[in-house]
N, C-alpha and C positions, 0 to 999 in steps of 0.2 A: 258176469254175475257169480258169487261166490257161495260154494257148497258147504253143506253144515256135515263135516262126517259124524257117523251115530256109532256108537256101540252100545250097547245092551247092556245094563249091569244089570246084576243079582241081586239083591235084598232080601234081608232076613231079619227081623225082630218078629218074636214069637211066630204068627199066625201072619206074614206079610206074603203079599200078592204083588205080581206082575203081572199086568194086562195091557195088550198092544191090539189097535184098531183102528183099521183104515178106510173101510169103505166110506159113503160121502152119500150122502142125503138132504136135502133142506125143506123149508118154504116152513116156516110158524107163525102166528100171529105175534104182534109185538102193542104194547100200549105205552106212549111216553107224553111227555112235556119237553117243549124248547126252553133251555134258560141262558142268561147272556153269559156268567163264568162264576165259577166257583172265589174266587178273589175274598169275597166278602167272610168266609169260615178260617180261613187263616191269616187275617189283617192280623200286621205286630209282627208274624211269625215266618213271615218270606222274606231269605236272607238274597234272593237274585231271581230274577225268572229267564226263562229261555222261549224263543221263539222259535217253534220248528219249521222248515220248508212246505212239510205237510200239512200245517194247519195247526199243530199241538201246539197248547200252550206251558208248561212247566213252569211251575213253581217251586223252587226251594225252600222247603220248612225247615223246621228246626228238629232236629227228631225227637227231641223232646218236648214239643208244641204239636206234634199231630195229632189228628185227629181222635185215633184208637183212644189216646187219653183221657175224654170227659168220657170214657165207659163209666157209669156207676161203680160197676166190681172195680173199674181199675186207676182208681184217684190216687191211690199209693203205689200201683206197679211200678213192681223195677225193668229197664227193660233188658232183655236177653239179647246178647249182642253175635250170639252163635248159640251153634246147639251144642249142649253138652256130651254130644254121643250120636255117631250116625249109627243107620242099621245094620248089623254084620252080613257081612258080604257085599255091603255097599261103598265103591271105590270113590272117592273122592277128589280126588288128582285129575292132572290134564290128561283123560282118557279120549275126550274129544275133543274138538274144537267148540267154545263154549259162547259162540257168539249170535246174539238176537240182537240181529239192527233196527235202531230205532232212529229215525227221524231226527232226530233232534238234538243226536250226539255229535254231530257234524259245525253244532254252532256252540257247543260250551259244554259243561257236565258243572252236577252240584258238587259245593264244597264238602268236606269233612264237617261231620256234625250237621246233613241237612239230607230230606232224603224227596226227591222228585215227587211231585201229586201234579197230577193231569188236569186242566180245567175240564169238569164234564162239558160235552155238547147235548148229550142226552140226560136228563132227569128223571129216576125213575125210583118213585117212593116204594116201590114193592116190586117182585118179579116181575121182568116183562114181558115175560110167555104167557099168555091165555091160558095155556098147554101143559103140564107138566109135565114128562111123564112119569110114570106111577114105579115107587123103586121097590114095589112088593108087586103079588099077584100076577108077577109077569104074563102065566099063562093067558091071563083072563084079556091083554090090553091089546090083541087083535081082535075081541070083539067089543069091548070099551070103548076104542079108538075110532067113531065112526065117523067124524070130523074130516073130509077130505083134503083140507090144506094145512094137514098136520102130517107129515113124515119123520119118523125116526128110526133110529138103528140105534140099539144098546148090548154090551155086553157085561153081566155084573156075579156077583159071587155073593151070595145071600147067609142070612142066620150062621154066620159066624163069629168069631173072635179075632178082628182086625185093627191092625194097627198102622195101617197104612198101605199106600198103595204107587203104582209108578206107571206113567203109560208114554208111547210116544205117538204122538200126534200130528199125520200132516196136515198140512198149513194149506187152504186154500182161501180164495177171497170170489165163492161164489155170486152168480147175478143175486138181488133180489129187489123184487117190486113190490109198491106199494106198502102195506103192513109189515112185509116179510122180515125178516134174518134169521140166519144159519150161523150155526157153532160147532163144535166140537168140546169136548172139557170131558176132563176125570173127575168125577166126587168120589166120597168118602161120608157113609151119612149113618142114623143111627135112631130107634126109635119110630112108633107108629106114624102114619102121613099125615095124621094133622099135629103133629108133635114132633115135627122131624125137623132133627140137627142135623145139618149138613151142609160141606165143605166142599167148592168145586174151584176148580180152574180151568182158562184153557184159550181159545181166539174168539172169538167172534166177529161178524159184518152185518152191517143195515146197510138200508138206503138209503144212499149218497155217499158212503164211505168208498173212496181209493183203496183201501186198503184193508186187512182183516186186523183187529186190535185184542193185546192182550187183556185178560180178564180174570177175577177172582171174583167169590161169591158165596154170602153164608148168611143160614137162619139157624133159629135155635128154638124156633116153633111152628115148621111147616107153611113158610112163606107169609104168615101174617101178620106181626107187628115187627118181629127181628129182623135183624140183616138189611143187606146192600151189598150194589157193587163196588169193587174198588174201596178207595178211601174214601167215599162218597156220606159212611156213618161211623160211628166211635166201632172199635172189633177188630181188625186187624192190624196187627203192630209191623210197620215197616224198618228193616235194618240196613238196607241195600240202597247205596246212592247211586246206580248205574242203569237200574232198569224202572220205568214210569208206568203202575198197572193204569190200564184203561187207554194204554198209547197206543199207536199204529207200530205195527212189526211187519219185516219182509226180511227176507225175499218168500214168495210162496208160489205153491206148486202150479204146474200145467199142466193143462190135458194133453195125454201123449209125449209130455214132455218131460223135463226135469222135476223131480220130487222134495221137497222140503220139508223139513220136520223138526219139532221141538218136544224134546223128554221135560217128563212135568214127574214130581215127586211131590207128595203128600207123606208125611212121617210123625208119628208122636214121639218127642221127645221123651225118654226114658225118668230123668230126675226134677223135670219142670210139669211136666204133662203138656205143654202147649205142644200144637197140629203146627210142623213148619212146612213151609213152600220153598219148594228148592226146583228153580226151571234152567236148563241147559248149563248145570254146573253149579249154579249161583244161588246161594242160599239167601232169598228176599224179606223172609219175616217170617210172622206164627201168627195163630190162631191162640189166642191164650184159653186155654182150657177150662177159665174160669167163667168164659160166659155162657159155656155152653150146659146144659144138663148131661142129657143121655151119653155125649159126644167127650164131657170132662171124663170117662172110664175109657174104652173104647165105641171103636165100631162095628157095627152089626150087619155092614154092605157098603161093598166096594164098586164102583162100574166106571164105563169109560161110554159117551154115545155122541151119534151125530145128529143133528138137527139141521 
């Protein structure tokens, strides 16, 4: 089995934050729907699909047929095909080894000009935590939190002037029964809880999954009509033909054993405003700035936590 070496970079635009956190927590509630595949939202626009080992199915779109596109705000976006400026002090080069294996790269990879979408297995119109937890008031959410099959660990940087954030993340693919899964993920969010913009990534696992799967996630009104996972809604613009969010990723850790991990970067780009995703080197897409409110200026809270 093959090691990811890490090193640490610095990052600096304006008011930018590093945060690394490892310990390990689980067991949340989860609420979903089984649906048979995503196929039907991109008919016309899958130039080959892939079968993975694992179970994944891939689809090659068009990148200019995704999803992000019937955004309302963004019928005319152009898309951004890099960013125009990373954050100073942030190295960019083969500093590590920049490899997240995915399942399914073993049987083909999309063409130029198409970028991987994942068939969901799971369907979920709105968060699937019962649970959220609360990204103000920290003090108050040991006594808040009386819920006993709720567990979390967070660490975050409040009421400031943020423009990004960077964490590294081990990988594990805890048990979980019944309702359960467990995550890990960095946000970046902005504005009061029930008006909250906010930007996460990072693994997650349910029940019956092999494996822990990458994940992105974003609302622009406190979980209640916005957002979605993955490219599951119009919002997130994909540029990256190499990596499939909502796919299963490995290798990951063991107890007592070998450790695994993946650096996640969240950044706003300086002359576009769009929030980009940049995980183990590879810079995936943005967040275009325009759908958000609070979150189109900056951020006002950065954290990293496990579930």
């Amino acid at each position: 089995m093959g090691t990811w070496y890490h090193k640490k970079t610095k990052l600096g635009y304006c008011i930018f934050v590093f945060i690394a956190f490892y310990d390990m927590f689980n067991y949340v509630h989860v609420v979903g729907r089984s649906i048979t595949s995503g196929l039907a939202k991109h008919k016309g626009a899958i130039k080959t699909t892939i079968q993975s080992e694992d179970g994944d199915v891939i689809d090659c779109v068009d990148i200019y047929k995704q999803p992000a596109l019937s955004h309302p705000v963004l019928n005319y976006h152009t898309i951004q095909m890099k960013p125009s400026s990373y954050p100073r002090g942030m190295k960019v080069g083969k500093e590590f080894e920049a490899e997240l294996v995915q399942g399914w790269h073993k049987n083909g990879e999309c063409p130029e000009g198409t970028i991987p979408i994942v068939r969901p297995k799971i369907h979920n119109s709105t968060r699937t935590m019962g649970f959220v937890p609360p990204r103000t008031n920290l003090d108050k959410v040991a006594v808040n939190s009386v819920a006993t099959d709720h567990e979390y660990a967070q660490v975050s940087m409040l009421n400031g002037d943020y423009f990004g954030a960077s964490a590294w993340l081990n990988v594990w693919n805890p048990s979980t029964f019944y309702n359960e899964f467990s995550l890990g993920q960095i946000w970046v969010c902005s504005g009061p809880d029930n008006e909250l913009n906010s930007i996460e990534a990072g693994w997650i696992t349910r029940l019956g999954q092999d494996q822990p799967q990458l994940f992105i996630y974003w609302t622009s009104d406190g979980y209640q009509r916005t957002g979605c996972y993955n490219l599951e809604c119009p919002g997130f613009v994909q540029t990256c033909k190499e990596i499939g969010l909502g796919g299963n990723i490995k290798p990951v850790s063991t107890y007592g054993g070998t450790q695994f991990e993946i650096n996640i970067i969240i950044f706003k780009d300086k002359q576009s405003g769009n929030w980009w995703l940049r995980i183990q080197n590879i810079d995936l897409g943005y967040w275009p700035g325009s759908i958000f409110t609070t979150l189109s200026d900056r951020a006002d809270a950065v954290g990293v936590e496990r579930l």
